[in-house]
N, C-alpha and C positions, 0 to 999 in steps of 0.2 A: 572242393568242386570237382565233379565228374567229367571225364574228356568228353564228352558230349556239349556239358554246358560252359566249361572251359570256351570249347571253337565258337561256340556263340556269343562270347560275351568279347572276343577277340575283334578290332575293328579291321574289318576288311576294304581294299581299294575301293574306291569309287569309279564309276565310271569313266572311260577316259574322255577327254575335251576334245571333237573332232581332233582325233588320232594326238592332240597335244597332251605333251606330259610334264609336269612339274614337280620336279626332285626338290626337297626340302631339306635342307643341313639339321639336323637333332643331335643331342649331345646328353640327353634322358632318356626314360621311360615317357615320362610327362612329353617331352618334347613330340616323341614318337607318336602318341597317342593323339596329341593334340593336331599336329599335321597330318595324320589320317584322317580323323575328323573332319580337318576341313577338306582334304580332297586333295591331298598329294599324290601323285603317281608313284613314287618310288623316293626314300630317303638316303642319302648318305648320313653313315653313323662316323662323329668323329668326337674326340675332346681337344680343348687348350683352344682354342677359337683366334685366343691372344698369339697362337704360334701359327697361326692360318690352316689348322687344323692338324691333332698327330692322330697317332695311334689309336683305338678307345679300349680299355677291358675287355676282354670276352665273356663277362660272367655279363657286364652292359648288354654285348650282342647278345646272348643269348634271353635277356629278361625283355630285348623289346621283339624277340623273335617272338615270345609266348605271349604279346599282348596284341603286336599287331599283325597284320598280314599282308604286308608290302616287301616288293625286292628291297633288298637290301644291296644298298652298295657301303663296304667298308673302308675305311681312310688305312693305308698302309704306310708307314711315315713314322720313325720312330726319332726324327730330330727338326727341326725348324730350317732345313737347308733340303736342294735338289740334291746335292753329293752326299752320300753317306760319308761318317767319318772317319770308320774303320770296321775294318771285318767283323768283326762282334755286331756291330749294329745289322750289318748283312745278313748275318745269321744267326740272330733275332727274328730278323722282319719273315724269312724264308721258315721258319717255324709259325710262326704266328698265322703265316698264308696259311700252312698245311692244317694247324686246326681251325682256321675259318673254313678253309674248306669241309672239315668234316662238318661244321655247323652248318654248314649250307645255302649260306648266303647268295645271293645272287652277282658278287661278285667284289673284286678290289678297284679301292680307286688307291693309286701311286700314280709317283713321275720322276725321271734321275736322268741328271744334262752332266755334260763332262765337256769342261772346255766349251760349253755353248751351245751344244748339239745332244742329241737324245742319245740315253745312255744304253741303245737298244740292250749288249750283251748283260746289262743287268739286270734289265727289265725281264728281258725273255727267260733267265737265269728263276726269279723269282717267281716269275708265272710257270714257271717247268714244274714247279710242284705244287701246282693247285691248278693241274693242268683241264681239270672242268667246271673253272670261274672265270665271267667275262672279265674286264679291265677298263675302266676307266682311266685313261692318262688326262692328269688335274693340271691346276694352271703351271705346272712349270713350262708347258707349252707355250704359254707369255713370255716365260723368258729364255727362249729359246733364241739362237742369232739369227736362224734363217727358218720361217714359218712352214714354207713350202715345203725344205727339205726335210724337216722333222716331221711332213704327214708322212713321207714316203717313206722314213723309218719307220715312224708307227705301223705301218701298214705288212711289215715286216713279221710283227708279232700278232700272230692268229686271233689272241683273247684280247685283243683293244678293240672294241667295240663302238666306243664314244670317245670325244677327244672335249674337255670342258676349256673354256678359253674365254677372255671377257673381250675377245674383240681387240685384243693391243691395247698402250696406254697413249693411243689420239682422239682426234673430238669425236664426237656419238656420229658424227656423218662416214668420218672413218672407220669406226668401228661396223657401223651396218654395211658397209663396202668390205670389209675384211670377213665379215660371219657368211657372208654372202659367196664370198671368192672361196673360204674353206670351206665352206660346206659341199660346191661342187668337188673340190680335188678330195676331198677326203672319204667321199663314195666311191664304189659302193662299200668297200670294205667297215668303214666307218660312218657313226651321224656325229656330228656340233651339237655339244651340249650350250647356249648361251649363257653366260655369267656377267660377274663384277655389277655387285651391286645394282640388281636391275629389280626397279619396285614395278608399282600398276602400269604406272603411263608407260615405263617403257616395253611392257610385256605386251600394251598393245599393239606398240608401235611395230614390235617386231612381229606380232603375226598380223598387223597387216602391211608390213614394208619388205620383211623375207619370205623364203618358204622355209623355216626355222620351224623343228614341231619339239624339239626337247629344250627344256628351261630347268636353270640352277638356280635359286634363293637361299639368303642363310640371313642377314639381318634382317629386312625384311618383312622375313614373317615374324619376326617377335615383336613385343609392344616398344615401339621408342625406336623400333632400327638399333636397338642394345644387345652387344651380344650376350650381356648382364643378365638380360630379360627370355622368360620361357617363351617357346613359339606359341604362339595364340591363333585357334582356330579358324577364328574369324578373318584374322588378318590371310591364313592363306586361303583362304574361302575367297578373300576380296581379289588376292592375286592369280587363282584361278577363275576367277569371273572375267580378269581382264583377257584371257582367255576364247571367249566366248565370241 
């Protein structure tokens, strides 16, 4: 196939949903392809789903870079824990930044607590050499001791752009009280990405109960809410409708 009919048969974003955007966890080609389809704004690429997401391949990023045409945010995460476990894994992850960055992605999603607080000097350590990729800090943000204090770290490091959080682990009335409250302290510098298992109903709820415009999905969109199962078009076709 000719680079001409290559970029054509490549699926490109969709339109955005009044200014809302729905990121969709992929862990394929297929995955990738199939959440373009339906109209995801932006995918995180990760694997191990069962570890809450690691690392994924690069040869991976790079086969869904050629198929689809959506930012990419990548999982940087090379063990099932906030603290890394020793310097090796450190400098691991700090290589692996630097050739995603020459891949070009549109950015890393990580997160590192020490003692309960954001592990800013590692964080900033690791983004120093992938110094023109945004950042996502993922849900270790939940588990952080103090919420407030940890935007004002984030805020510290220039390439955190989005902060993903599912709201705490209290009932859905506190959670929409807490996406609310973060959302103001973590402008301008940063937006709230919404998570934790949020299907239709609650993606309505939230745009019309916040002013919430970035959304995070990962079961889901697959058939069954398994992470077993491929993402299926339709299903996020249905979770961006709730959207609308």
């Amino acid at each position: 196939m000719d680079a001409a009919a290559q970029s054509a048969a490549m699926i490109g974003p969709a339109p955005a949903v009044r200014g809302m955007a729905l990121e969709v966890v992929v862990t394929s080609v297929a995955d990738a392809t199939a959440a373009a389809e339906g109209g995801a704004a932006r995918l995180e690429v990760a694997v191990q789903m069962d570890a809450d997401g690691l690392t994924p391949p690069l040869a991976l990023v790079q086969q869904i870079q050629d198929e689809v045409q959506l930012p990419l945010r990548v999982m940087l995460r090379d063990s099932p824990h906030f603290t890394p476990r020793h310097a090796q894994e450190v400098e691991h992850m700090a290589a692996t930044a630097e050739a995603l960055a020459r891949l070009g992605v549109d950015g890393l999603v990580l997160g590192f607590l020490r003692d309960g607080r954001v592990d800013v000097g590692l964080l900033c350590r690791l983004l120093a050499v992938a110094p023109l990729l945004a950042a996502t800090f993922h849900r270790a943000f939940d588990a952080a001791a103090h919420p407030m204090e940890a935007l004002a770290a984030l805020k510290t490091c220039e390439q955190v752009d989005y902060v993903l959080t599912a709201g705490g682990a209290e009932s859905w009335p506190e959670r929409l009280e807490n996406w609310r409250r973060w959302r103001v302290l973590a402008r301008p510098e940063m937006a709230v990405i919404a998570a934790g298992g949020l299907d239709d109903s609650a993606l309505r709820q939230l745009r019309q109960d916040t002013e919430l415009r970035h959304f995070h999905v990962g079961r889901s969109a697959r058939a069954s809410a398994d992470w077993s199962q491929p993402v299926s078009a339709d299903r996020v076709r249905a979770l961006c409708a709730a959207l609308v």
